[in-house]
C-alpha positions in Angstrom: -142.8 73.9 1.9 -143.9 70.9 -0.6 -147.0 71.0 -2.8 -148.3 68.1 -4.6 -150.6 67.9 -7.7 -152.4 65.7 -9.3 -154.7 66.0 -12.7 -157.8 66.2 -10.5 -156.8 68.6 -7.7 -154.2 70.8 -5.9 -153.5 70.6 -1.7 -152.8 74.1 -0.3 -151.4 74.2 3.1 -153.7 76.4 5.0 -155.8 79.5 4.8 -152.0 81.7 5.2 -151.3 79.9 1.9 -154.0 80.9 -0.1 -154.0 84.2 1.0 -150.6 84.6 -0.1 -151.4 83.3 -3.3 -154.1 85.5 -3.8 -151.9 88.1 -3.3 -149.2 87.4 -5.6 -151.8 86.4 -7.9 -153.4 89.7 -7.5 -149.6 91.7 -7.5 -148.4 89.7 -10.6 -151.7 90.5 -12.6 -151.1 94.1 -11.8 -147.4 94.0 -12.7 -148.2 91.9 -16.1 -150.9 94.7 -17.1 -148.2 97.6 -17.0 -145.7 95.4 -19.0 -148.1 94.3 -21.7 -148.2 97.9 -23.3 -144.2 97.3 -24.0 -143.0 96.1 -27.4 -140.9 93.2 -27.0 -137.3 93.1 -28.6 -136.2 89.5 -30.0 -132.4 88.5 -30.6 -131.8 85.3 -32.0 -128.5 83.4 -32.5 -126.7 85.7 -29.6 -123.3 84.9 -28.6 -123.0 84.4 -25.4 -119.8 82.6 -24.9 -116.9 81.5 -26.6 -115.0 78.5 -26.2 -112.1 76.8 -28.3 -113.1 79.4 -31.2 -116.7 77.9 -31.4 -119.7 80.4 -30.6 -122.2 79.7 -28.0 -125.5 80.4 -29.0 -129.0 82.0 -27.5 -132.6 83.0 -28.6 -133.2 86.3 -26.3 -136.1 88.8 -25.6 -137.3 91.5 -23.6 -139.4 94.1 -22.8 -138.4 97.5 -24.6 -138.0 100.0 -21.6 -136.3 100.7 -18.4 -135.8 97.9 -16.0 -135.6 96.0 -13.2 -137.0 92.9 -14.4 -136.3 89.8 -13.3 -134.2 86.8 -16.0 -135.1 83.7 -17.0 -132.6 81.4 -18.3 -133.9 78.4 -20.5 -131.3 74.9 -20.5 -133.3 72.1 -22.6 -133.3 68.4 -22.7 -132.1 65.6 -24.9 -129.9 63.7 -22.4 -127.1 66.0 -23.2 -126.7 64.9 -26.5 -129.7 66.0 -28.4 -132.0 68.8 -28.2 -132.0 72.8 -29.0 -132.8 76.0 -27.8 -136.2 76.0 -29.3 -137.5 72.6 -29.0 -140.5 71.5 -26.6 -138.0 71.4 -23.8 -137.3 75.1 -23.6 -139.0 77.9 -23.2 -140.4 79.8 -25.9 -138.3 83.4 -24.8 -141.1 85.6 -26.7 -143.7 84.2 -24.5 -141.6 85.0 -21.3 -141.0 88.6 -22.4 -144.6 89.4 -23.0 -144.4 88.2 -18.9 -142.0 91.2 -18.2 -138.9 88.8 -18.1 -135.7 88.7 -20.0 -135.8 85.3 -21.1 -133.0 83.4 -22.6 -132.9 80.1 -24.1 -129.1 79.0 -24.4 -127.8 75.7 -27.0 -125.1 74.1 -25.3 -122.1 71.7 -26.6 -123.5 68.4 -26.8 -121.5 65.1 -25.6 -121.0 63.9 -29.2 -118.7 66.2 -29.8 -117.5 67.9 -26.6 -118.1 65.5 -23.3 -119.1 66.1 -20.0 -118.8 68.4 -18.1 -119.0 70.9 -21.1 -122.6 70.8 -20.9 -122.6 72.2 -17.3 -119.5 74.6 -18.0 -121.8 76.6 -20.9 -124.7 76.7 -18.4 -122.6 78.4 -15.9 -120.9 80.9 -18.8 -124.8 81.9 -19.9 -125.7 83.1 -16.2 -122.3 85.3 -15.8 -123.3 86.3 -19.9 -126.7 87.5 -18.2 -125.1 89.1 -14.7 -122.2 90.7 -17.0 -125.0 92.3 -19.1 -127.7 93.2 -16.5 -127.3 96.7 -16.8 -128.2 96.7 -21.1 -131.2 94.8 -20.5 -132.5 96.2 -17.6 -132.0 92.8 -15.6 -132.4 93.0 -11.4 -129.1 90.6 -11.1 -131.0 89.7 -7.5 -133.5 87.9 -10.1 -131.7 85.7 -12.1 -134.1 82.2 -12.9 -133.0 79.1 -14.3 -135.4 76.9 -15.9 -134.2 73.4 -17.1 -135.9 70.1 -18.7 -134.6 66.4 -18.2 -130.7 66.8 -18.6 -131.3 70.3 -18.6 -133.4 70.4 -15.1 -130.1 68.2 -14.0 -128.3 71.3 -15.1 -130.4 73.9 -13.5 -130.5 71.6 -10.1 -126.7 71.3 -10.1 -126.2 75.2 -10.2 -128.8 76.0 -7.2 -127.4 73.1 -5.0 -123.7 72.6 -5.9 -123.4 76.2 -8.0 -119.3 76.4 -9.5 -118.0 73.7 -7.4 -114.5 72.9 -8.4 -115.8 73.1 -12.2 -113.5 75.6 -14.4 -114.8 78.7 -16.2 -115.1 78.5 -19.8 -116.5 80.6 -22.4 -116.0 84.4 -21.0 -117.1 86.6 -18.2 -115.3 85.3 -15.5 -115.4 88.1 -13.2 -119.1 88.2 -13.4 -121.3 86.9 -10.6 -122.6 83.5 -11.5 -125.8 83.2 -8.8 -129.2 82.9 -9.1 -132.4 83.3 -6.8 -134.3 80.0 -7.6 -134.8 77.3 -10.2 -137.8 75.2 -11.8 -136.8 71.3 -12.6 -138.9 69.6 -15.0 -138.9 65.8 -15.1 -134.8 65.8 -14.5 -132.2 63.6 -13.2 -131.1 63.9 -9.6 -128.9 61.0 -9.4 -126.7 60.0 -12.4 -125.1 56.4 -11.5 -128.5 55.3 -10.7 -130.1 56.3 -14.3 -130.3 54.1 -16.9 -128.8 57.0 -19.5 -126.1 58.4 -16.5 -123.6 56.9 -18.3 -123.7 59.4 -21.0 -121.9 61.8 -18.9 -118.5 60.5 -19.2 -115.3 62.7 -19.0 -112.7 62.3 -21.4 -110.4 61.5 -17.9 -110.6 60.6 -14.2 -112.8 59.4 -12.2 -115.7 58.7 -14.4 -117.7 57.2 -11.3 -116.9 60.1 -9.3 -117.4 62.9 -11.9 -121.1 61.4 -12.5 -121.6 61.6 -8.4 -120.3 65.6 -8.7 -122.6 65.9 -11.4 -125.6 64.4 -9.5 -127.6 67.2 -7.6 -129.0 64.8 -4.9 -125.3 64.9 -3.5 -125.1 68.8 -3.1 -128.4 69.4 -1.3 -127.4 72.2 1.8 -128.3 74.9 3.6 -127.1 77.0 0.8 -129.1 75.5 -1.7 -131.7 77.8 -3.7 -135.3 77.2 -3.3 -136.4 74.7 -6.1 -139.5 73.9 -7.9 -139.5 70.0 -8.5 -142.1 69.0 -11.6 -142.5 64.9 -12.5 -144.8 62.5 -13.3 -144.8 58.9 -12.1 -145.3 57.4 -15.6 -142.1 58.9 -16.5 -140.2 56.5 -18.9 -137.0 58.1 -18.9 -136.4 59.6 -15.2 -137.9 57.3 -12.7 -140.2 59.2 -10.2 -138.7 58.1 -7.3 -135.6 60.3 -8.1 -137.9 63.6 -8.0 -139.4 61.9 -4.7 -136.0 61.4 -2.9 -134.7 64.5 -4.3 -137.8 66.2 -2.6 -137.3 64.3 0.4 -133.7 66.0 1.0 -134.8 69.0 -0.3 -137.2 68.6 2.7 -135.0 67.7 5.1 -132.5 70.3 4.7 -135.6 72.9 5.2 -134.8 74.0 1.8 -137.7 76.4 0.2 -138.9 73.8 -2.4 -142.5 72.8 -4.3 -142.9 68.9 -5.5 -145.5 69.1 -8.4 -146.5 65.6 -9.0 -148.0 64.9 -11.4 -149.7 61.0 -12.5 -149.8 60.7 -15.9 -148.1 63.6 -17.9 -145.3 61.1 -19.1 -141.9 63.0 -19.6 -142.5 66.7 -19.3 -141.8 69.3 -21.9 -142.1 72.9 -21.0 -146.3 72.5 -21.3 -148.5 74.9 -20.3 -148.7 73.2 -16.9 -145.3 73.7 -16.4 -145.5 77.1 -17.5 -148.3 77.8 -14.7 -146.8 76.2 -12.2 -143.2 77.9 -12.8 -145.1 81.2 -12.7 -146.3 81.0 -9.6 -143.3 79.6 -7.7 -140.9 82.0 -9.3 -143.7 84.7 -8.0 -143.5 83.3 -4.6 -139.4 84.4 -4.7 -139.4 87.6 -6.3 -138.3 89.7 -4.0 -141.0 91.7 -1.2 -141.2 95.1 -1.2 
């Protein structure tokens, strides 16, 4: 299923659709109301990893009270070597919480100082952190979100199409599960040796040419991949469009549950309020139906 948008107006496919979202529309509201009487707890600066003796770092919050809610995990941008937990490209985790989620927004080693894949290796040690600890914060581990910006949505992307691949496990929690139900992609990079910045992802050894194809989630797209919601603008200076439309495309062709939101003239995507309606409703759409 593929949505597109544009600043002037939305296509819906069908009368079935709009019920649907009138439904959710109508559940969410209902849930939102009962969670908006709950004080929200804030964490800052939690370790969630630890790798070579250096701590790994997150913003969390939550909802005081009993569970199950779903998590969201946050992965900003900054081509991999810039960026932060609580710039524009994240999410703000306070915000999220007062939506009933446990929101996370993880830092991540950058390539200045620790290259690729190391980036990718702390995403994947942040969603065993949040399975391992599921139970202490009321998380429903069949409702673990990713939500990623730029180099970050190429990080989210990667974990719902290619997941661990042959990639080691760094940081801690190995025996924890390391899944999640669906992702939201915001103006990210699908295909590395095509982008004019790929070449930032460089390995210390091998097969740099190779490693940038693993790390490129157009090549991973399968049956097994998670639904995705796909968010770029064609006057995109940084990602090209046309890597959200081919990415789309497969998405499409493997009758993969995906949304394309796309956009004209929003430029490169933060995590705007947009975004933050659009990633609502699709990660709605995949909560679980009771």
């Amino acid at each position: 299923m593929t949505w597109y948008r544009t600043p002037s107006r939305r296509t819906f496919l069908g009368g079935a659709a709009a019920a649907a979202g009138t439904w959710l529309t109508a559940n969410r509201t209902a849930v939102e109301a009962r969670q908006a009487a709950a004080p929200v707890v804030t964490r800052t600066d939690l370790v969630y990893g630890r790798v070579e003796g250096s701590a790994l770092l997150a913003n969390l919050a939550y909802p005081d009270g009993p569970g199950p809610r779903p998590a969201l995990i946050s992965v900003h941008g900054g081509r991999w070597r810039a960026g932060n937990r609580t710039d524009a490209s994240s999410i703000k985790v306070q915000q999220w919480a007062e939506y009933g989620f446990v929101a996370m927004s993880i830092d991540y080693r950058l390539v200045g100082g620790s290259p690729a894949p190391a980036a990718y290796l702390d995403l994947r040690c942040a969603i065993r952190w949040m399975h391992a600890h599921a139970a202490d914060y009321g998380v429903d581990p069949e409702r673990v979100y990713l939500i990623g910006q730029s180099a970050g949505g190429q990080m989210v992307s990667l974990a719902a199409t290619l997941g661990d691949g042959a990639y080691p496990k760094v940081g801690g929690w190995d025996g924890a599960r390391s899944d999640v139900r669906a992702v939201v992609s915001v103006a990210a990079a699908y295909d590395l040796p095509t982008l004019s910045w790929g070449n930032l992802w460089t390995p210390v050894s091998g097969d740099v040419e190779e490693a940038r194809r693993i790390a490129s989630p157009m090549n991973h797209v399968s049956a097994t991949t998670k639904p995705i919601l796909v968010v770029h603008s064609d006057d995109d200076k940084s990602v090209p469009v046309q890597q959200a439309v081919d990415f789309a495309g497969k998405l499409k062709a493997a009758n993969i549950v995906h949304r394309f939101v796309h956009y004209t003239d929003k430029g490169h995507m933060g995590i705007t309020d947009d975004v933050i309606r659009e990633a609502r409703a699709f990660i709605a759409e995949q909560e679980p139906k009771k």
